[in-house]
N, C-alpha and C positions, 0 to 999 in steps of 0.2 A: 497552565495553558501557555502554549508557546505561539505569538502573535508572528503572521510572517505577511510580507508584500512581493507580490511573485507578479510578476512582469517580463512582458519582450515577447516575441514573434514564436519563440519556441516553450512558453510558458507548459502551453500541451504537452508538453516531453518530461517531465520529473513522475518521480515514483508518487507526489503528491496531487500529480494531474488526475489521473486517467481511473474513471468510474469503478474498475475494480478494487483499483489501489484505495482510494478514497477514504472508504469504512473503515480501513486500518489508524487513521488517524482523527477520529470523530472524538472529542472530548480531549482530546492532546494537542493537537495544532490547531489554531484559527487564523483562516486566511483573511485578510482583513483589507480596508477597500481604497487605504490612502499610506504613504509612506511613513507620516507621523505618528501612526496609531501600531507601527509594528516593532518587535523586538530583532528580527532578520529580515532582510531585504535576497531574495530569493529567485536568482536564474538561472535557465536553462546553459545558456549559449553564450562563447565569448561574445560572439557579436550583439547579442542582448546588452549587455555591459557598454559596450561601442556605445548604444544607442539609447544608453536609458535614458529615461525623462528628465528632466530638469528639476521635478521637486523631491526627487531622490537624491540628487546632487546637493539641494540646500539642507533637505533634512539630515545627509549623513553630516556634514559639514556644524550642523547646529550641536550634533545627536552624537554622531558616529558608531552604529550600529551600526553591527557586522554586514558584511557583505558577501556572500553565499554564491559559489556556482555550483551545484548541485548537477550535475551531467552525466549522462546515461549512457554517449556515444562518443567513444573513443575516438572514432572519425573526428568528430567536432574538437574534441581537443588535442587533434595531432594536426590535421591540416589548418584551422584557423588560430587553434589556440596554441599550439607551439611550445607550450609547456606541461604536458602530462604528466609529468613525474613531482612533480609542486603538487605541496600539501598549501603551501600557501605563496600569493604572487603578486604583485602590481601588476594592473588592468586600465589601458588606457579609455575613457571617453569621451566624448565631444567637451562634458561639462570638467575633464581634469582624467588626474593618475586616481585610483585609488585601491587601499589592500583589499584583497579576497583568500577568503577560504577555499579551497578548489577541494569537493567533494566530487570524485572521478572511480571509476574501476582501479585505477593505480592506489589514489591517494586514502581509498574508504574502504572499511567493512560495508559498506553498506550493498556492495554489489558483488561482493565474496562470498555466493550461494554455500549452502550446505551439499544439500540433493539435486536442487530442479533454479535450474539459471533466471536472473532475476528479471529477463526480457520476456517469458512464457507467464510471468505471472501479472502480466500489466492490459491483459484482456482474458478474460474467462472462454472467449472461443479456443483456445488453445486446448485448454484441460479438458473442453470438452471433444475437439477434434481428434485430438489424441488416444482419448479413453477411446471412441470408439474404432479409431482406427487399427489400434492396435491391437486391440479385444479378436476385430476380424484377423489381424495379420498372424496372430500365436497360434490360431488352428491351420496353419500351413505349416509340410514338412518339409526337412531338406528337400527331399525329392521334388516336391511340388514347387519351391523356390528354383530348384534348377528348369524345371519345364517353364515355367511362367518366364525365368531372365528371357531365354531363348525364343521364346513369342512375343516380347516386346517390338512393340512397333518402334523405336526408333534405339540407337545405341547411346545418346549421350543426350541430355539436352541442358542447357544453360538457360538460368533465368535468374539476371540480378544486371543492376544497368550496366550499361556500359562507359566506362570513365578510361579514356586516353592520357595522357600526358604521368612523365616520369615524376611529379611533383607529387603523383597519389601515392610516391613507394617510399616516402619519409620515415626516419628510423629514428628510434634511440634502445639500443642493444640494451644499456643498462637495466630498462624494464621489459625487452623480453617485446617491445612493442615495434609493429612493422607496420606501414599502409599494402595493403592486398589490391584495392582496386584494378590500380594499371597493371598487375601480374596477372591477376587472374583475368583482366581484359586480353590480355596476350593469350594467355592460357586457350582460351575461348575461341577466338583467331587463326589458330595456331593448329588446330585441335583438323584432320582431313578423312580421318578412315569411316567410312562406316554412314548410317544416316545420322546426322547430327544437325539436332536442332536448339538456335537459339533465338529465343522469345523473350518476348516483349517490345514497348514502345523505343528504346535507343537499338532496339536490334529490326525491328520492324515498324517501320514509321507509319504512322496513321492509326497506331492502336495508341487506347486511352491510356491518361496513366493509370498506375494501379494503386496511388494512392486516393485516387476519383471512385475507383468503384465501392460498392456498398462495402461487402466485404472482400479486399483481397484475399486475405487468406485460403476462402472457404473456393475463391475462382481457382487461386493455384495449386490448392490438393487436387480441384476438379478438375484441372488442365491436367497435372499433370500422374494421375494416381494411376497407374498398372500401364503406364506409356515408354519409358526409357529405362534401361539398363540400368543408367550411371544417369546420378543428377550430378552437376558444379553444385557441392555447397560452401565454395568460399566465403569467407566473412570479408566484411570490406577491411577490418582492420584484423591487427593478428595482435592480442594484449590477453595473456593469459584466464583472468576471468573470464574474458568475454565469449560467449555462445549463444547463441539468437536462433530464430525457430528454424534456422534453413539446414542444417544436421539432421534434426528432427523428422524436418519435411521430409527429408529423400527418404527415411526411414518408414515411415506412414505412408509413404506411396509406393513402397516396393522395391524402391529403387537403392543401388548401391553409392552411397554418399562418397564424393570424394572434396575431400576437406585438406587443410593445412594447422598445421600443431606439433610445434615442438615439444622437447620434452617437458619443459615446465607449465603445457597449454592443460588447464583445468580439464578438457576432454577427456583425459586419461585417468581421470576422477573416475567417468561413469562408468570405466572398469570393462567396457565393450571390447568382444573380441576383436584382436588388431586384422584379422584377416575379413571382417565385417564391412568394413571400411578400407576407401582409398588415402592414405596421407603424403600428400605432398609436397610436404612443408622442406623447404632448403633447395626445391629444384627452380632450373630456369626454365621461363616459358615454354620453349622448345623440348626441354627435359621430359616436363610434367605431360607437354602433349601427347610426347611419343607414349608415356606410361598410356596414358589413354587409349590412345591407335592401339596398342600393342596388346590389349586385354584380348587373349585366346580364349571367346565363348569354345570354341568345339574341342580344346583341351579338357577331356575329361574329371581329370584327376582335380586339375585347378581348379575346376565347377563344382567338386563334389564337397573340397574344402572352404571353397566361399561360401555356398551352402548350407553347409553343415554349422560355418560361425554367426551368417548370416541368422539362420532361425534360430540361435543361443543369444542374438543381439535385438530379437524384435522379443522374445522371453523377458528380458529383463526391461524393455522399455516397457514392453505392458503394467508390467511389475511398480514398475518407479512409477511411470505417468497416471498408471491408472487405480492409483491408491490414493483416496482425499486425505490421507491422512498426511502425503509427502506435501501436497500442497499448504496444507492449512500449516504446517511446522515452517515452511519455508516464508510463507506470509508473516508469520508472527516473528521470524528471525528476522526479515525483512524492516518491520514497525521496529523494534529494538533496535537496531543499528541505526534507523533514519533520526529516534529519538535521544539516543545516543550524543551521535554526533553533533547535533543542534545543539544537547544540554550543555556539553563540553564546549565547546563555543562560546555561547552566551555567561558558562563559568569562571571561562577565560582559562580554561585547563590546554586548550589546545595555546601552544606557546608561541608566538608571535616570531619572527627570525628578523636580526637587523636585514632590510632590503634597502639601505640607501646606497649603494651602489650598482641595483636593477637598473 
């Protein structure tokens, strides 16, 4: 049994939080209720570390048990955390320096799915949204995909906040990791032809957020399923793992997803046809818009081809998503890696790097 002390503002956010994930680790991890009583000490968020408690500070100090950021969103460790590519790092807090493990999409198996990305499996609405979404979307043919684009009520619609400033487009080429935010804020911006709509609260003020409602999810399949052409599904960050439900979404709603991924971007994993999807990835805002503006629905031939890959790419999501079998292999790959890396840790297998001149 591996004892752990998980703390800080974004505690909610680990693969060990969240009531689906849970059950994967019942009899193997226990979360325990005081810093002294645990074998890893276990955050979300650099800025958790900033601000940990003070009897964390005396217990590593006595103890020195490891110190664990375990993080699930690339955001957080490019724009605060500044070092995504560390396996391991000095972390400053109030109470001092101290070493940590950085457990990241970069640094871990843990979030280097097989099948099905490891952000759709941290709520069971998903698997179930998708089964039936898709279930409905396989009995549509091409043909029927090209009438339905062309009676969309709107041509394009965005929905992910919106974040200004160039500080959101932070790089480090060597892992392949880019900030999307302020691009694809441009993108958005940028974007004139046609009816195009962008929603939510930073693009429409006075609506709730959408982390307040019951379910988001389930509001913006309903917002937006059989409505736009083209959904934005930029990710906020571009780090090859990483894929989150917003691909997914434009696919479940009918709509033709336009994403960014380069070659090494795991997307190209799920083997979808490339005329299925819009990709992006390498252009400038103004570039990317004009792809956008410049989509000729009343070109036949080009309708008949996105079509025809379009219904070959809602075929195989049904396939992947709507087999419990992908899910329950991808869970169990999931627990193995999280226990994994924990036991290597605690064994002292993971090897320490001189960081005195961090």
């Amino acid at each position: 049994m591996i004892r752990i002390f998980r703390t800080g503002a974004h505690a909610h956010r680990t693969p060990l939080s969240y009531p689906a994930l849970a059950p994967l680790f019942n009899g193997q991890i226990l979360e325990v209720n005081t810093p002294e009583q645990a074998d890893l000490y276990v955050f979300a968020h650099i800025l958790d570390i900033q601000n940990a408690p003070q009897a964390i500070a005396e217990d590593w100090r006595q103890r020195q048990r490891p110190i664990v950021l375990l993080s699930e969103e690339p955001f957080w460790d490019t724009l605060w955390g500044r070092q995504p590519l560390a396996r391991h790092r000095l972390a400053d807090s109030r109470w001092g320096r101290f070493p940590v493990h950085q457990l990241t999409h970069h640094s871990s198996a843990i979030f280097r799915f097989d099948r099905i990305p490891y952000y759709l499996l941290t709520n069971h609405r998903f698997a179930n949204a998708y089964a039936a979404k898709f279930a409905r979307n396989v009995r549509q043919t091409p043909a029927g995909w090209r009438r339905r684009f062309l009676k969309r009520r709107s041509d394009i619609a965005f929905l992910f906040e919106r974040r200004d400033g160039a500080h959101h487009s932070i790089r480090w080429p060597e892992g392949d990791i880019a900030g999307l935010c302020h691009w694809r804020t441009q993108v958005a911006e940028a974007c004139r032809r046609g009816r195009i709509e962008r929603l939510g609260r930073s693009w429409q003020p006075g609506q709730p957020a959408r982390s307040q409602l019951t379910d988001w999810h389930l509001d913006k399949l309903t917002l937006l399923d059989g409505r736009p052409r083209v959904i934005g599904a930029f990710e906020n960050t571009h780090q090859p793992n990483y894929i989150t439900e917003k691909l997914f979404d434009a696919f479940a709603c009918g709509a033709l997803p336009a994403y960014a991924a380069g070659p090494r971007h795991r997307v190209h994993d799920l083997g979808l046809p490339g005329a299925s999807w819009l990709n992006l990835h390498g252009t400038s805002p103004a570039r990317a818009a004009a792809v956008l503006d410049g989509l000729d629905w009343g070109d036949a031939a080009w309708l008949e081809a996105t079509s025809e890959a379009y219904a070959a790419a809602q075929q195989q999501l049904a396939a992947l998503l709507g087999t419990p079998g992908n899910w329950l292999q991808e869970r169990q790959r999931l627990q193995a890696a999280v226990l994994t890396e924990f036991r290597s840790i605690l064994d002292g297998a993971s090897v320490w790097p001189d960081l005195s001149a961090a």
